[in-house]
C-alpha positions as CSV (number, residue, x, y, z in Angstrom):
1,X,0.0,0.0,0.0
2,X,1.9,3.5,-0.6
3,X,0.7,6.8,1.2
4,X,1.4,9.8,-1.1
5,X,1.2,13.4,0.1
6,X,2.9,16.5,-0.9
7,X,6.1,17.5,0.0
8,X,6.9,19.4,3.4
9,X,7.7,23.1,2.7
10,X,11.6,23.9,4.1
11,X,11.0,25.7,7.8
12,X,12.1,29.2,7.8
13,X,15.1,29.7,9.9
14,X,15.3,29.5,13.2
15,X,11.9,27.7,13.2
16,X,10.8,24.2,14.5
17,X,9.9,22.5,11.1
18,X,6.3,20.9,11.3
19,X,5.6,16.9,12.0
20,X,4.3,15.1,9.4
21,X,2.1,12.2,10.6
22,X,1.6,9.2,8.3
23,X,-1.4,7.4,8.9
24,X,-2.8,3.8,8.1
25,X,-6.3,2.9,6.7
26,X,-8.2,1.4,9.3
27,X,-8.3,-2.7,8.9
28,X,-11.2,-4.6,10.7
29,X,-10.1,-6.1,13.7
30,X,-10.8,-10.0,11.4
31,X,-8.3,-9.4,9.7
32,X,-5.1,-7.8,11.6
33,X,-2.4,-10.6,12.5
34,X,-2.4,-9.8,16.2
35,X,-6.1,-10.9,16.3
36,X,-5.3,-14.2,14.9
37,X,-1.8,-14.0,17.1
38,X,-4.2,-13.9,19.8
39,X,-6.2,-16.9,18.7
40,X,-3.1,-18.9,18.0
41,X,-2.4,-17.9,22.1
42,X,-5.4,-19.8,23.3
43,X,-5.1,-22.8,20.9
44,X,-1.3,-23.2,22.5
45,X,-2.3,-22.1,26.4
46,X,-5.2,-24.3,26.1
47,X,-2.8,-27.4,25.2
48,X,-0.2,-26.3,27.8
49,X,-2.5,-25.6,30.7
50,X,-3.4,-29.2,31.5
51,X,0.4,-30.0,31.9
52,X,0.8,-26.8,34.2
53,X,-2.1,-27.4,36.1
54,X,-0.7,-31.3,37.0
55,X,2.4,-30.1,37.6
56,X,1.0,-27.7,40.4
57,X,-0.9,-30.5,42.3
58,X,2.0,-32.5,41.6
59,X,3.9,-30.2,43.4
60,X,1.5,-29.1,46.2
61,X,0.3,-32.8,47.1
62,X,3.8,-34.2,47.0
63,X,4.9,-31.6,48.6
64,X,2.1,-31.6,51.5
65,X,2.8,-35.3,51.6
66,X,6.5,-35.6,52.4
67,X,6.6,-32.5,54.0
68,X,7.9,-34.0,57.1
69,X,11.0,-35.9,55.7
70,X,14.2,-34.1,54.4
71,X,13.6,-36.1,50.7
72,X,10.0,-34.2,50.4
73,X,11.7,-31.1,51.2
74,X,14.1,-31.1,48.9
75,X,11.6,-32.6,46.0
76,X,9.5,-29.9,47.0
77,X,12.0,-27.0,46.4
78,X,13.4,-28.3,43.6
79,X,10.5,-28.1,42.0
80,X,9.2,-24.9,43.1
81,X,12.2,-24.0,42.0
82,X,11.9,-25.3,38.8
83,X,8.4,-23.6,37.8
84,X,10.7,-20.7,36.8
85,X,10.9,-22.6,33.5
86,X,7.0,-22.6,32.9
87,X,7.2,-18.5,33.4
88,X,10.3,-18.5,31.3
89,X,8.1,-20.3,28.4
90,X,4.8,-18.4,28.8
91,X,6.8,-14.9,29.5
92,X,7.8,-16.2,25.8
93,X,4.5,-16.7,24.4
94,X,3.2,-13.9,25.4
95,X,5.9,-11.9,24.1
96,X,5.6,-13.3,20.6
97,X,1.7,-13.9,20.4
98,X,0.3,-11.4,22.4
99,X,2.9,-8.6,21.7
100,X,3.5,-8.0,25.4
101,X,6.8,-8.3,26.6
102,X,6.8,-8.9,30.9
103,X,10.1,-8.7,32.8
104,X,11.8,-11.7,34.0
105,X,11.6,-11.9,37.6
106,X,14.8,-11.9,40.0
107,X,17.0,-14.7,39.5
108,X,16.8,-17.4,42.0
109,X,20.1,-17.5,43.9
110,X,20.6,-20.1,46.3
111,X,22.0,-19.7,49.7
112,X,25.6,-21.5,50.6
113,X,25.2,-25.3,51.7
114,X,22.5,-28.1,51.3
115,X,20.1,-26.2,53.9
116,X,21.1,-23.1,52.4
117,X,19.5,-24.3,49.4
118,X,16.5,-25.7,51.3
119,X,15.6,-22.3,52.3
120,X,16.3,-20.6,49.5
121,X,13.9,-22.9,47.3
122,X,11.5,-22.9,49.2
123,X,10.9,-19.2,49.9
124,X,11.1,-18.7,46.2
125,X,8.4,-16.4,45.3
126,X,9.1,-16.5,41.8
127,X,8.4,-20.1,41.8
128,X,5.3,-20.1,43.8
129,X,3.9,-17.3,41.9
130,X,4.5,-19.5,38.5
131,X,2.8,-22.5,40.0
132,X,-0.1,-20.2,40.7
133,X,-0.2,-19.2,37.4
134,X,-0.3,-22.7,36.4
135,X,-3.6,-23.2,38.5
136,X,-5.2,-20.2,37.4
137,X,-4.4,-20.2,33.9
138,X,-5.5,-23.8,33.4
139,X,-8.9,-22.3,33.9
140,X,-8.4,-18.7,32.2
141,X,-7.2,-21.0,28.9
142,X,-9.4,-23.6,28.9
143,X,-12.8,-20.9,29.1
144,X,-10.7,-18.2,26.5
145,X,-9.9,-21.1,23.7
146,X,-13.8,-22.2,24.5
147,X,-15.7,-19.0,24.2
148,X,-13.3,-17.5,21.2
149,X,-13.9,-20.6,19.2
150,X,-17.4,-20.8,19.8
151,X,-18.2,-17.4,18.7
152,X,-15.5,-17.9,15.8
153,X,-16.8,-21.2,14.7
154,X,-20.7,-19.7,15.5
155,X,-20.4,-17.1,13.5
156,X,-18.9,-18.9,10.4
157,X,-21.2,-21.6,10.3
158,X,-24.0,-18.9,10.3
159,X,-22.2,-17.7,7.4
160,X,-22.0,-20.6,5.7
161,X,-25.3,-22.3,6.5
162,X,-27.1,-21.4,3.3
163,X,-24.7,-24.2,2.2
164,X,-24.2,-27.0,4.1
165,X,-27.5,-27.1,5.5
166,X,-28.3,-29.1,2.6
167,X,-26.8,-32.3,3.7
168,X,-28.7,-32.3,7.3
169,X,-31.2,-34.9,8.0
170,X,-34.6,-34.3,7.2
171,X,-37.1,-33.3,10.4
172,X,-40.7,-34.1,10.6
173,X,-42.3,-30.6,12.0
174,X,-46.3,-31.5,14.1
175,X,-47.9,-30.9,11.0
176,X,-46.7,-33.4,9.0
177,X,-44.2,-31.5,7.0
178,X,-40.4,-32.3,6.2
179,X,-38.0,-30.0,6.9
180,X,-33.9,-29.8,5.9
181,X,-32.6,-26.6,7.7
182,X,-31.6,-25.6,11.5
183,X,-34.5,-26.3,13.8
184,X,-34.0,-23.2,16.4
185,X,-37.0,-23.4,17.7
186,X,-40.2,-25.8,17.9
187,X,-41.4,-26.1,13.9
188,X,-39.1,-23.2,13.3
189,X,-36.1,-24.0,10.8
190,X,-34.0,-22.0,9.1
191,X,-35.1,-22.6,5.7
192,X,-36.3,-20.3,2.8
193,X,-34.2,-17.0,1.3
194,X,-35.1,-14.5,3.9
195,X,-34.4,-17.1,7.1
196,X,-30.9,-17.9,4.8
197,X,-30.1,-14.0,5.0
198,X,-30.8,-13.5,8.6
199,X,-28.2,-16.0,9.3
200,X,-25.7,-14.7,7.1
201,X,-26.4,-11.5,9.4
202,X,-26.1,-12.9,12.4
203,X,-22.7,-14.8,10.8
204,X,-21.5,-11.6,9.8
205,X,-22.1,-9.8,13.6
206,X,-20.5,-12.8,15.4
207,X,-17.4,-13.4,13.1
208,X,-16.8,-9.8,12.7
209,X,-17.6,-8.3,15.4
210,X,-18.4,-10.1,18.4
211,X,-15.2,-12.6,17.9
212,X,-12.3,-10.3,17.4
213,X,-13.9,-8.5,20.4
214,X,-14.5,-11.4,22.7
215,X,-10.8,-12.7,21.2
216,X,-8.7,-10.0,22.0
217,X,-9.9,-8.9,25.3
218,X,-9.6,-12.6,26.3
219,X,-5.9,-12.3,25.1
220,X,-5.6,-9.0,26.8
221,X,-7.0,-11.0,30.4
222,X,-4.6,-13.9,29.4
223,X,-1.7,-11.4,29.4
224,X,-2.5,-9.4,32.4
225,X,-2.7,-12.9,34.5
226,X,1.1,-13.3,33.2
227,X,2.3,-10.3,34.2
228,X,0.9,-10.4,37.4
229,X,2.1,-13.6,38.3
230,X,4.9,-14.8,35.8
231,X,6.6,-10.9,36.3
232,X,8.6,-8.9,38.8
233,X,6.9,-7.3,41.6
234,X,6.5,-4.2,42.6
235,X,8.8,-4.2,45.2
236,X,11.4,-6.1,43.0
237,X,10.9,-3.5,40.1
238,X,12.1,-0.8,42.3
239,X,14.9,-2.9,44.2
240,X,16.1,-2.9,40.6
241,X,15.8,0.6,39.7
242,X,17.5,1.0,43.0
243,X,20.4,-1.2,41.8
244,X,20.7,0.5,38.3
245,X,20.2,3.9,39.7
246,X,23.5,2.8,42.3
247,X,25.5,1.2,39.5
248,X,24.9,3.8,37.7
249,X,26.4,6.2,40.2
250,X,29.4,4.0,41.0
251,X,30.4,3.8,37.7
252,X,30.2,7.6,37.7
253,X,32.1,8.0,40.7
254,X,35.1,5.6,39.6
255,X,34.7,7.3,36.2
256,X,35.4,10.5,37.9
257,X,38.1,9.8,40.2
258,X,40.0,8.4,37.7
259,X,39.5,11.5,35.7
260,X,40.9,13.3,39.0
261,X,43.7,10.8,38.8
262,X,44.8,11.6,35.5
263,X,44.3,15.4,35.7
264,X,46.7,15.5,39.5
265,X,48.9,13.1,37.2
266,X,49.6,14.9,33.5
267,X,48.4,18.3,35.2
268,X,49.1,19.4,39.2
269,X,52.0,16.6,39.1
270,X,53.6,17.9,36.4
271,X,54.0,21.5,37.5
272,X,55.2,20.7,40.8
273,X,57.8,18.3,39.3
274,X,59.1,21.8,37.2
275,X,58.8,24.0,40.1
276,X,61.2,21.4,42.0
277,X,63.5,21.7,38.9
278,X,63.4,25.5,38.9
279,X,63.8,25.7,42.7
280,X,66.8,23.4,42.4
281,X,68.2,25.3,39.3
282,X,67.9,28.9,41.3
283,X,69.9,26.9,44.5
284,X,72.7,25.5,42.6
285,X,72.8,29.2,40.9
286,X,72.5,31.1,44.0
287,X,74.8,28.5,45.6
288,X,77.4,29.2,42.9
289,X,77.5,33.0,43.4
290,X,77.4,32.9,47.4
291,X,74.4,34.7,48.2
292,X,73.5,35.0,51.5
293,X,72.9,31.7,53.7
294,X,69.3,33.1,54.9
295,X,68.3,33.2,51.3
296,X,70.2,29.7,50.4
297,X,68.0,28.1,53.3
298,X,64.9,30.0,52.1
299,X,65.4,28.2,48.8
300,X,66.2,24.7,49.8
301,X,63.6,24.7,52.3
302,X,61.0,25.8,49.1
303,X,62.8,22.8,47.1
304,X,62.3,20.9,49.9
305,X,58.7,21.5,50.5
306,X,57.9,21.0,46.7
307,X,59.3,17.4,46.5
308,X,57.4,16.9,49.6
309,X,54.1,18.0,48.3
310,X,55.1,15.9,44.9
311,X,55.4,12.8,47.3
312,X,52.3,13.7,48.5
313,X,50.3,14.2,45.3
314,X,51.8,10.9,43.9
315,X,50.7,8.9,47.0
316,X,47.1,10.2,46.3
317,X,46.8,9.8,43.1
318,X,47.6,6.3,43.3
319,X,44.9,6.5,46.3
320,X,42.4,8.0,44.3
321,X,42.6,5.0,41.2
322,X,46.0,3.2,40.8
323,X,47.5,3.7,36.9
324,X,48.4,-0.1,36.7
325,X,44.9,-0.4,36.8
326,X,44.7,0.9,33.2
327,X,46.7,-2.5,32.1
328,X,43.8,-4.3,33.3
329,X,43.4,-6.0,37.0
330,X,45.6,-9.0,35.8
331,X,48.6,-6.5,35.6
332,X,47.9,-4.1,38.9
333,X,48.0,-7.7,41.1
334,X,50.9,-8.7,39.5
335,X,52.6,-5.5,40.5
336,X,50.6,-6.0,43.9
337,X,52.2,-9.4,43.9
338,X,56.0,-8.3,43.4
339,X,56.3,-5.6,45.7
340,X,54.6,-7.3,48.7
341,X,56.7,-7.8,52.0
342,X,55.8,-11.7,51.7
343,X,55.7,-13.9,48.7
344,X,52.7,-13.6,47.0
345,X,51.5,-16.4,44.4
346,X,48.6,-15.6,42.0
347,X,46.2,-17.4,40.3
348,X,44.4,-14.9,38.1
349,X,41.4,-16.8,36.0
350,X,38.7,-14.6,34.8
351,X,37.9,-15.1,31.3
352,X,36.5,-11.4,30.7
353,X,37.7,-7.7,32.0
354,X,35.1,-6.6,34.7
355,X,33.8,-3.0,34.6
356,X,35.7,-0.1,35.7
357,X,34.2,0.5,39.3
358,X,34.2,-3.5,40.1
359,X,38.0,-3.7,38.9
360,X,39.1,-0.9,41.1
361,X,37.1,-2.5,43.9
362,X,38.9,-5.7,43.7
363,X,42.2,-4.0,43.5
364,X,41.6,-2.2,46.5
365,X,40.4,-5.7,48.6
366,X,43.6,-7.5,47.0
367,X,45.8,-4.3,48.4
368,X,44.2,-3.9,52.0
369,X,44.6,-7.8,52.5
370,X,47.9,-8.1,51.7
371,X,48.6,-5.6,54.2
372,X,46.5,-7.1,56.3
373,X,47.9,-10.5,56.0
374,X,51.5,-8.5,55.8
375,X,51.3,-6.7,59.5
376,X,48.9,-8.6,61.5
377,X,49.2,-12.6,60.5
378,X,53.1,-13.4,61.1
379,X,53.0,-15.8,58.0
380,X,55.5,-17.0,55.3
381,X,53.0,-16.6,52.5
382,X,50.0,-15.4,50.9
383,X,47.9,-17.1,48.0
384,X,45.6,-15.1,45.2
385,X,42.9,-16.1,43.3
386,X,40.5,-14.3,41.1
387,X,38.2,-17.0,39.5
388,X,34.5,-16.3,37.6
389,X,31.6,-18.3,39.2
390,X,28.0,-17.8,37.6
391,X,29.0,-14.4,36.5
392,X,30.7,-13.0,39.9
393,X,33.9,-12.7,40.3
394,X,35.2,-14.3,43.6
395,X,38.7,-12.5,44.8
396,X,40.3,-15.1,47.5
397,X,43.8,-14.3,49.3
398,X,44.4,-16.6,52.1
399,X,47.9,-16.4,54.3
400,X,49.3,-19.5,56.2
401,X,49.5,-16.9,59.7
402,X,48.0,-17.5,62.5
403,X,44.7,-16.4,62.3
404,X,42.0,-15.0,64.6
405,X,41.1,-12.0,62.1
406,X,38.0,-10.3,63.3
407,X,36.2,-7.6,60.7
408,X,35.1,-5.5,63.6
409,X,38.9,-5.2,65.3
410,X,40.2,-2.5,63.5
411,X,42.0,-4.2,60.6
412,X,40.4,-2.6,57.5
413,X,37.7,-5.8,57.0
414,X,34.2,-3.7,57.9
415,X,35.6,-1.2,55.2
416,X,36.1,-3.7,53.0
417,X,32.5,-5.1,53.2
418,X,30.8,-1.6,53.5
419,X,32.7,-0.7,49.6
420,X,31.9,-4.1,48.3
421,X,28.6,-4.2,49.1
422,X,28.3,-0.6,46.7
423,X,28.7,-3.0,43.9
424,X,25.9,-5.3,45.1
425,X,29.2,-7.5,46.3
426,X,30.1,-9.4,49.4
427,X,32.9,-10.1,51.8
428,X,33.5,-14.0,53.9
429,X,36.4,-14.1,56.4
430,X,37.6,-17.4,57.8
431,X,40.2,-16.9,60.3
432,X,40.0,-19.9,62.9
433,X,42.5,-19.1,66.0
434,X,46.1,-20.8,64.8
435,X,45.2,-20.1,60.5
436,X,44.4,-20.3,58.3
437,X,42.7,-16.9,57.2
438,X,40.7,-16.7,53.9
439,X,38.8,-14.1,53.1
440,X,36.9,-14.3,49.6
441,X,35.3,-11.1,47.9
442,X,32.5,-11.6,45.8
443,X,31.7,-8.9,42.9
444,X,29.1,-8.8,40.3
445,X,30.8,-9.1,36.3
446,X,29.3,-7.4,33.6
């Protein structure tokens, strides 16, 4: 189909030039794809419904059933657990049939250890919210397949009846009479031209009409049961907006102090490294023509004070965002590694780089442990490990000392957690009295 119209005149200048707004004809509602999308959505739901609906009394009576040994426990989180999977697929359909995308929910995560796991599974909302939905959409498919293809299929044998009533069997009304069409009521049949164009009428109103009406709000209903039950919450949607809105700002922040790094570095630095130099240059000169010993101590007290303050500026700078860092976080804890007090072996396996504000996170963990493990454990050694573990990055350093680390003594360790957990990250410490002490960082990857 091709929309002509006349050419938009050039805005004068320093005007806003005018929208142009290309509309469609208007199609009946018969004939547009996402009606018969819709259509195809209950013929599918209605075949996938009897499967989610056993699964959820599976789940429910097995679990009610065993509820009081470990092995129905665990069946019974595993599989709430596993209902994800019928929210992944409907989430799916939806999408692609009914044209509405919904959210995934929150990923489950399971909590450390077999218990751990216990817990976790079985205070999965998401999972208990998809078995719902596979109780209440067995009904809500089974009655929107029903009632769309009864008026669908009503409206086109109206249509059609002129032609097919032909072959019905032959009624005997109480007068005696034969009869071939519809009976719709007692000695009433649909036989005759005018009887023949009423039903075409009423064929017409249901199948072009009523149907796509009755269709697409029962696909519309069909969708708003997924999102409600197979979707995040409203209190998980903004615990993610929350998340993004901090990431967001972390990533700023890092972004910014290493901007601050680099300006102190190629600008602040650099003109207190030449003011050293010119401060020297003026002593030796002065030096060389004997001038006077107050102004001689006047200038090497000015030289002095400059390296000073370069000292300074280089310690933070390398505070502020370490430049090794800008090698990658391989490189900065293999410089961390060869200028430790101890030895220092590293074990660096992480198959991608992780952002900015998560590398410089790590970095700092790696740094404030060594020193940790440098001053307070009185060991021989200390092990590294970055590794990638369903897409976190676990930092471990563990020394061979003697233990008895305690986050909330002083040593750095409740910093530590409190700047990890900005990155939605977490810090585990395992210092038993006598060694030895592990303490494993765990960081979201990109």
């Amino acid at each position: 189909m091709t929309n002509t119209y006349a050419p938009e005149p050039a805005a004068a200048p320093g005007t806003r030039p005018a929208t142009v707004t290309h509309t469609q004809p208007h199609r009946p509602a018969f004939v547009r794809s996402a009606t018969w999308r819709t259509f195809g959505y209950h013929g599918v739901s209605v075949l996938l419904a009897p499967l989610g609906f056993t699964y959820a009394v599976t789940a429910v009576s097995l679990g009610a059933s065993l509820l009081v040994t470990v092995v129905g426990l665990v069946i019974t989180a595993a599989m709430i657990v596993a209902a994800r999977y019928w929210g992944t697929i409907n989430r799916n359909l939806t999408a692609s049939l009914l044209g509405r995308n919904i959210p995934a929910p929150v990923p489950f995560t399971s909590r450390p250890g077999f218990f751990g796991f216990l817990r976790s599974g079985l205070a999965d909302s998401a999972g208990w919210r998809a078995i719902a939905h596979m109780g209440v959409s067995f009904v809500t498919s089974v009655l929107s397949f029903v009632l769309s293809f009864t008026f669908l299929a009503t409206g086109l044998g109206c249509m059609s009846h002129w032609y097919w009533y032909q072959w019905l069997p032959e009624m005997q009304a109480a007068d005696g009479s034969w009869h071939r069409g519809s009976m719709i009521a007692p000695d009433v049949f649909v036989e005759g031209f005018w009887w023949q164009a009423a039903y075409v009428a009423v064929g017409i109103l249901f199948t072009f009409v009523l149907w796509p009406a009755v269709n697409n709000g029962l696909g519309k209903l069909q969708a708003r049961v997924a999102a409600g039950l197979l979707g995040p919450t409203a209190a998980q949607l903004r615990v993610r907006d929350l998340e993004t809105s901090r990431s967001a700002s972390v990533n700023t922040a890092d972004a910014r102090l290493s901007q601050i790094e680099r300006d102190l570095h190629d600008g602040t630095q650099a003109q207190l490294v030449a003011i050293a130099m010119k401060l020297g240059d003026a002593r030796e000169r002065l030096s060389a023509a004997e001038s006077s010993p107050e102004l001689q101590h006047l200038l090497d007290s000015a030289h002095g004070t400059a390296k000073d303050a370069l000292t300074d500026l280089r310690s933070i700078a390398r505070g502020i965002r370490p430049a090794v860092l800008n090698d990658g976080l391989d490189a900065a804890l293999e410089s961390l590694a060869a200028s430790a007090a101890l030895p220092v072996e590293l074990d660096y396996r992480l198959p991608i780089r992780p952002a900015p504000a998560v590398e410089a996170i790590a970095y700092y963990c790696a740094a404030e442990l060594v020193t940790n493990a440098v001053k307070h454990s009185r060991g021989t050694g200390i092990w590294i490990a970055v590794t990638e573990q369903e897409n976190r990055l676990f930092l471990s350093v563990t020394d061979n000392g003697t233990g008895g680390a305690n986050p909330g003594a002083g040593t750095g360790l409740a910093g530590l957690a409190e700047r990890v957990r900005t990155v939605d990250g977490a810090l585990h410490v395992s210092s038993p009295a006598g060694g030895p002490t592990a303490a494993t960082v765990s960081l979201p990857l990109p």
